[in-house]
N, C-alpha and C positions, 0 to 999 in steps of 0.2 A: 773166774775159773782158777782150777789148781796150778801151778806151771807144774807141767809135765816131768820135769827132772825131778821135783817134789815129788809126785807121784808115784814115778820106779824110784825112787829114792826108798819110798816108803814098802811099796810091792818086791824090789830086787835093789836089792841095796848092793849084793856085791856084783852084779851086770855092769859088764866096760860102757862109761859112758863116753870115756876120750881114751885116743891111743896116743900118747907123747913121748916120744924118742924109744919109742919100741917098745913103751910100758904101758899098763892099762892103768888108766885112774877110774874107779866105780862109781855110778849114780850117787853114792850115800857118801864118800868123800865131795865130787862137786856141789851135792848140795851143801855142804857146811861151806864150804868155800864162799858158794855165792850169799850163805846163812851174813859170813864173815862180813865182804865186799859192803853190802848193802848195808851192815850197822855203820861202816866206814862212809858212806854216801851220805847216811843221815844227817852224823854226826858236823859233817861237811855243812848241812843246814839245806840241801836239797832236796826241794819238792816234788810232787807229782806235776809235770806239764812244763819243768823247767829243761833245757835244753843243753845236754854233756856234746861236748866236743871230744872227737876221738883220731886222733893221729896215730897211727900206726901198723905195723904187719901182719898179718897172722900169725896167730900164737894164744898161748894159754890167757896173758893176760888182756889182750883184746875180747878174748871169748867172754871173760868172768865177767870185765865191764860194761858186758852186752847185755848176758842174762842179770847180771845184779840191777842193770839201767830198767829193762823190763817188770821185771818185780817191783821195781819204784815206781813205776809207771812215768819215766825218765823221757825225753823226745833224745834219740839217738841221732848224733850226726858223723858221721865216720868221714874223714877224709884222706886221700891219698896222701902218705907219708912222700913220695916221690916230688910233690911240690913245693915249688920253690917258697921257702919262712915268708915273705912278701905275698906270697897268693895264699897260703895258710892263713895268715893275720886279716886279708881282707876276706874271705870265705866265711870264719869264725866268726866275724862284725855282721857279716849278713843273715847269718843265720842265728845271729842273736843268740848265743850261746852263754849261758850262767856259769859254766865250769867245762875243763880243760883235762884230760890225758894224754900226755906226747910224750910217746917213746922216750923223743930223743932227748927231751927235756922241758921245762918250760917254757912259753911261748908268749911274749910282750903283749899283752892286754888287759882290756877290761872288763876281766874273767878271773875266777879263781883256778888255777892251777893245780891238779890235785898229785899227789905221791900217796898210792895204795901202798897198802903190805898186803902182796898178793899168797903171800905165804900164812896168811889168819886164817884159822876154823871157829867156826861155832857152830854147835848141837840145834842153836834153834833161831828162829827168823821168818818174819813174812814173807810167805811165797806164793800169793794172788797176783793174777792177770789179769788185766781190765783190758777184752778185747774191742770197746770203743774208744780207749784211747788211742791219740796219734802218737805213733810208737819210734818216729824215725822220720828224717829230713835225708834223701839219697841225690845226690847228682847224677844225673841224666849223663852218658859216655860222652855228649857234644860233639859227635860222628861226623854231621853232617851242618853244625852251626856253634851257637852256643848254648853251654850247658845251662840244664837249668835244673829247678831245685822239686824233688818229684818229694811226696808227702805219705806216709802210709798209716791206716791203724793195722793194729797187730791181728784183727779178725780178716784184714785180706791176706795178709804171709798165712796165717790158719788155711785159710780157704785156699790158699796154692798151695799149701804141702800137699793139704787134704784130697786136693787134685791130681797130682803128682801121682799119691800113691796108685792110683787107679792103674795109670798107665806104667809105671815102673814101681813095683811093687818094694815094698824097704821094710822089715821088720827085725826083731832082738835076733840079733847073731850075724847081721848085714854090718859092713864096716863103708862113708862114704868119706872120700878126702877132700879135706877144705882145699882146694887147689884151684880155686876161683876167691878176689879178695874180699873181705868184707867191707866193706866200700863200695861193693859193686853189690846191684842187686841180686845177680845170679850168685855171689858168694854168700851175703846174707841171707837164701834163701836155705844154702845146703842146711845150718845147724836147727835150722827150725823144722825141713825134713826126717832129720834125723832125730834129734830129741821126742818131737810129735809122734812118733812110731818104736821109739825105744831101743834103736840104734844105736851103732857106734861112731862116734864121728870122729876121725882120721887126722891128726893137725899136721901140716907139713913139716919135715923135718929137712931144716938148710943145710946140714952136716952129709946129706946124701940128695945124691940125684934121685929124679923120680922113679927111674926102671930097678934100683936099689931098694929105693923104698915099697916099691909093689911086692918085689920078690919078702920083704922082710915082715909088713904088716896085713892085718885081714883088712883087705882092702877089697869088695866086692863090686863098688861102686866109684864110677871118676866122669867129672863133669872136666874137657876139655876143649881149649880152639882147638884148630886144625892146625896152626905152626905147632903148638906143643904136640898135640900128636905125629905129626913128623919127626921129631928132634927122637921121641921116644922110639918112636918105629926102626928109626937109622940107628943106635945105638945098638953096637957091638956087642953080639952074642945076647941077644935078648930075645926074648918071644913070650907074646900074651901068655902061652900055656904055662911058664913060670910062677904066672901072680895066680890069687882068686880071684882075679876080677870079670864079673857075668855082667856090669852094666856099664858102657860106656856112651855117654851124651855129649855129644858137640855142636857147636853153636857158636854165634859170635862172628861167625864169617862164612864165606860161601864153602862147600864140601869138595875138594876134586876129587873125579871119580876112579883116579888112582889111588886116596889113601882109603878112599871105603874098599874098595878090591885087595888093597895091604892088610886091613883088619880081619877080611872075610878070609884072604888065606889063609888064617891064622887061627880060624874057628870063631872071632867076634864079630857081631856084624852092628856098627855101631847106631846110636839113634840119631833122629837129627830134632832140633827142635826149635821153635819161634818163639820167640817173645819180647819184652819191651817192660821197662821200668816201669811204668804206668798200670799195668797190671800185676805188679810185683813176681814178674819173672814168668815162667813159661804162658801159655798159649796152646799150643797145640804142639804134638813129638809123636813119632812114626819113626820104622826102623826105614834107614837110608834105600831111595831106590836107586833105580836109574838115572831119575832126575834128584837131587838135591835142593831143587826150590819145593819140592812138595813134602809139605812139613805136616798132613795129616788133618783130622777133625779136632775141634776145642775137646779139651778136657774136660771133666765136669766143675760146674761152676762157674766157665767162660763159656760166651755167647760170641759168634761171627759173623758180620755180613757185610757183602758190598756192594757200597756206593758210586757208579760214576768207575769203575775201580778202583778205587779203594778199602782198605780192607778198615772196616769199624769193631772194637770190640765194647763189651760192657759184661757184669756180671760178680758175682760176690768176690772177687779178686780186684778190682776195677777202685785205683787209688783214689785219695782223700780230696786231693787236684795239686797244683801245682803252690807253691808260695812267691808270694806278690807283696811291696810294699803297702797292698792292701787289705791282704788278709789271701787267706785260701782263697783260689781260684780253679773251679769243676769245670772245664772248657766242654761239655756235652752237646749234642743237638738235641734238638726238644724231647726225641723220643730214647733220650739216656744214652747214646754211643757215643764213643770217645773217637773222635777219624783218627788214625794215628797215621797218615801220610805214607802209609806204603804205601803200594801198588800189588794186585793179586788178582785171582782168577779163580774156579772152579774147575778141577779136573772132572772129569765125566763119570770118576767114582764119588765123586762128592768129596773130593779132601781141598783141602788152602795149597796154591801153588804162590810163594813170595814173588814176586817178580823184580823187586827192587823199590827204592824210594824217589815219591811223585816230585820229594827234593830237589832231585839229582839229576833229572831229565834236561837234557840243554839240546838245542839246535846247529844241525850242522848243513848248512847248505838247504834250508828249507825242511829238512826232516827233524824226523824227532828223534832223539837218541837217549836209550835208558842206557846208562854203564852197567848194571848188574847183567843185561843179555850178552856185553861181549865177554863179561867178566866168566858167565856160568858157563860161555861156550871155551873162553879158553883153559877152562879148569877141563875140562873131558879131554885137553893132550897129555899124556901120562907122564910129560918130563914138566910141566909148572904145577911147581907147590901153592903158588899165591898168585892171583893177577888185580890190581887193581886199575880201572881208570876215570880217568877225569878230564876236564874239560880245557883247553886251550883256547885263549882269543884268537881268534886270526880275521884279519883284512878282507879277505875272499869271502871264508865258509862262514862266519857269526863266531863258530866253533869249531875244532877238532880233535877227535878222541887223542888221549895221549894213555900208553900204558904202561906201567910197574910188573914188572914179573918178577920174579921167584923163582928161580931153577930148582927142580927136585934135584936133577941131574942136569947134567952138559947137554944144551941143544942148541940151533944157530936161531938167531930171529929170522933171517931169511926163511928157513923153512916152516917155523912158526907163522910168518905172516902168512904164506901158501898153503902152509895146511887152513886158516882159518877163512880165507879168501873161497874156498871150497864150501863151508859150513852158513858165509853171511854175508849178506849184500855188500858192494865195496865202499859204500858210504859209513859203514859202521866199524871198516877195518883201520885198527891206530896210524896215526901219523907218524908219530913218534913211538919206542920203544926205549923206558928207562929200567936201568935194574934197581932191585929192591933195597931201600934203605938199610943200611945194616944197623943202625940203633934203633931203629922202628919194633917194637917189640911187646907194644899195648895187646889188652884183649878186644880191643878194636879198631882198626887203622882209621885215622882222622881224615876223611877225603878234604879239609879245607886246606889241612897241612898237605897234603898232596899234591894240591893244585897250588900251592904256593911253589914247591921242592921244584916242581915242572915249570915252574913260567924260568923261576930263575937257571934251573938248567940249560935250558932251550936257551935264554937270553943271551946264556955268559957269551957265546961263540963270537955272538953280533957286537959284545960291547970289546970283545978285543980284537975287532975286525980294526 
């Protein structure tokens, strides 16, 4: 197939295809760019199915090395700039990568190390997409263990934009912001939404905060967690009605039913949506109800059912499988569903209620205890922005919930724990009450790190007894 940018390239050459530092760059300039990138790839001596390492932020030249890698039919491995040169070197080794871009510079291996000139054009250049090729190697968030290495062709990202649009509609004169990283598969997801429909796609600008940048750029669309939504909401002299923005999706953590009621004052009424790397990015999105674990029916081209409760997906988004010192590895049951270890339900409308991960479930005292039920109940007090919990050894109980809060505002635990003693059995009420890490600032809080942060907090008191 064409890549798409080729295409308005050729259709509307002068259509914003990126908005950078306030400026538009057009379809018909990024295509010469990527024209450019890619005779520079060649030239490098890489093939089709060989493996680019990619270290670094959002930004133009992540972007170009993305779509140039595609057009090569390049296997994409993007990794968190945030990790430490030691876990870069071994990640790189594992993922068997032939050539190297890092920001920060190059990186000790046995890899070519590449230095684009991100500033070359050319008028012409292959610009076919092989939607059976495997497009991209993504790590899993490693939430709830360790990460692992998720595998995609480029006809399932096809198949979830394609999805996508159904439900959130994006077409020429829609602006969305990269504000998810590429690294992650909810951020790699945005520029293939966008290009796929002829959009504009938004790059973050570090030089301004985000309630700056909404007010400055056509920014119609913003995929967000819910701390970042906070931070934006709290931000003096600001309101939604300032920007253009008519779509905002969140996801990545539970929704409290204070900031969906912040947004709705305000005239937006956000969406909430499920998904998982494994199907390269959404699932199923529904505008926020009452409850926040109900995220809606599958989108077209995702299929849902469960098992046992469990929730199984499969369906033209449904990844490559996982990479293994053996080769691809499809972890399916016979009848094609991939379990992905949630836990869910069927509301009596027929939509997917998350309930939390079959992971996560520990015993306290003979019961069962999911952390996401106290987690969704304590998000309905309108003073915690975040709660997370996890699990405690203890002597007695097997287990005991311990929890993390987040103040939106000033509240007492005491009457947090009363108010939630009212809402839930007392076996399910926390032991402990910690406050929220202040460097904790992922797009997904790591429950292993959690329940490490708590054994040693809890511990220190006894070890200076």
């Amino acid at each position: 197939m064409i890549c798409p940018i080729r295409q308005h390239a050729s259709q509307h050459p002068e259509q914003p295809a990126l908005y950078l530092d306030g400026q538009p760059v057009s379809y018909g300039e990024l295509d010469q760019r990527l024209n450019a990138l890619g005779q520079q790839l060649d030239a490098a001596g890489l093939l089709a199915g060989d493996a680019l390492g990619l270290i670094a932020r959002n930004g133009l030249p992540t972007l170009l090395l993305i779509w140039a890698a595609l057009r090569r039919q390049l296997i994409l491995c993007p990794l968190n700039p945030a990790l430490p040169e030691a876990s870069q070197q071994t990640w790189c080794q594992r993922l068997a990568i032939q050539a190297l871009w890092r920001e920060a510079g190059p990186l000790a291996g046995h890899w070519q190390n590449l230095t684009p000139n991100w500033q070359a054009r050319s008028p012409q250049g292959a610009a076919r997409l092989d939607p059976a090729a495997l497009c991209n190697k993504l790590l899993t968030s490693g939430s709830s263990g360790q990460a692992k290495v998720v595998v995609h062709r480029l006809a399932q990202h096809l198949a979830n934009a394609q999805g996508s649009r159904q439900q959130i509609p994006l077409t020429r004169g829609d602006g969305w912001l990269l504000s998810l990283p590429l690294y992650h598969v909810g951020g790699f997801a945005i520029p293939l939404r966008c290009f796929a429909a002829g959009a504009t796609l938004v790059l973050p600008d570090a030089k301004l905060p985000l309630k700056d940048q909404l007010r400055r750029d056509p920014i119609s669309h913003l995929s967000l967690v819910p701390t970042q939504l906070w931070r934006l909401l709290a931000a003096p002299d600001f309101r939604l009605s300032q920007t253009r923005l008519r779509v905002l999706l969140l996801g990545g953590a539970p929704i409290p039913q204070a900031l969906v009621a912040a947004c709705q004052a305000q005239g937006l009424s956000p969406l909430v949506s499920y998904g998982l790397s494994e199907m390269g990015s959404q699932v199923c999105t529904r505008v926020c109800g009452s409850d926040s674990q109900v995220v809606g029916r599958p989108l077209p081209g995702r299929e849902v059912c469960l098992q046992a409760g469990e929730i199984c997906v499969r369906g033209e988004t449904l990844f490559a499988g996982y990479e293994t010192e053996d080769g691809l590895a499809l972890p399916l049951d016979p009848a094609g569903w991939f379990h992905t270890r949630d836990k869910g339900e069927w509301t009596v409308d027929g939509e997917l209620k998350v309930c939390g991960r079959l992971d996560n479930q520990f015993v306290c005292g003979g019961e069962n205890i999911q952390p996401e039920q106290i987690e969704a109940a304590l998000l309905e007090h309108p003073d915690v922005a975040q709660a997370l919990v996890v699990p405690l050894a203890d002597a007695q109980w097997g287990h005991r919930p311990v929890a993390f809060i987040q103040w939106h505002s000033g509240a007492a635990v005491d009457d947090l724990e009363a108010w939630l003693r009212q809402r839930l059995p007392g076996y399910l009420v926390p032991r402990h009450w910690l406050a929220w890490p202040a460097q904790e600032d992922g797009l997904k809080p790591s429950r292993r790190e959690f329940a490490a942060l708590a054994a040693r907090q809890l511990a220190a008191p006894a070890q200076g007894a």
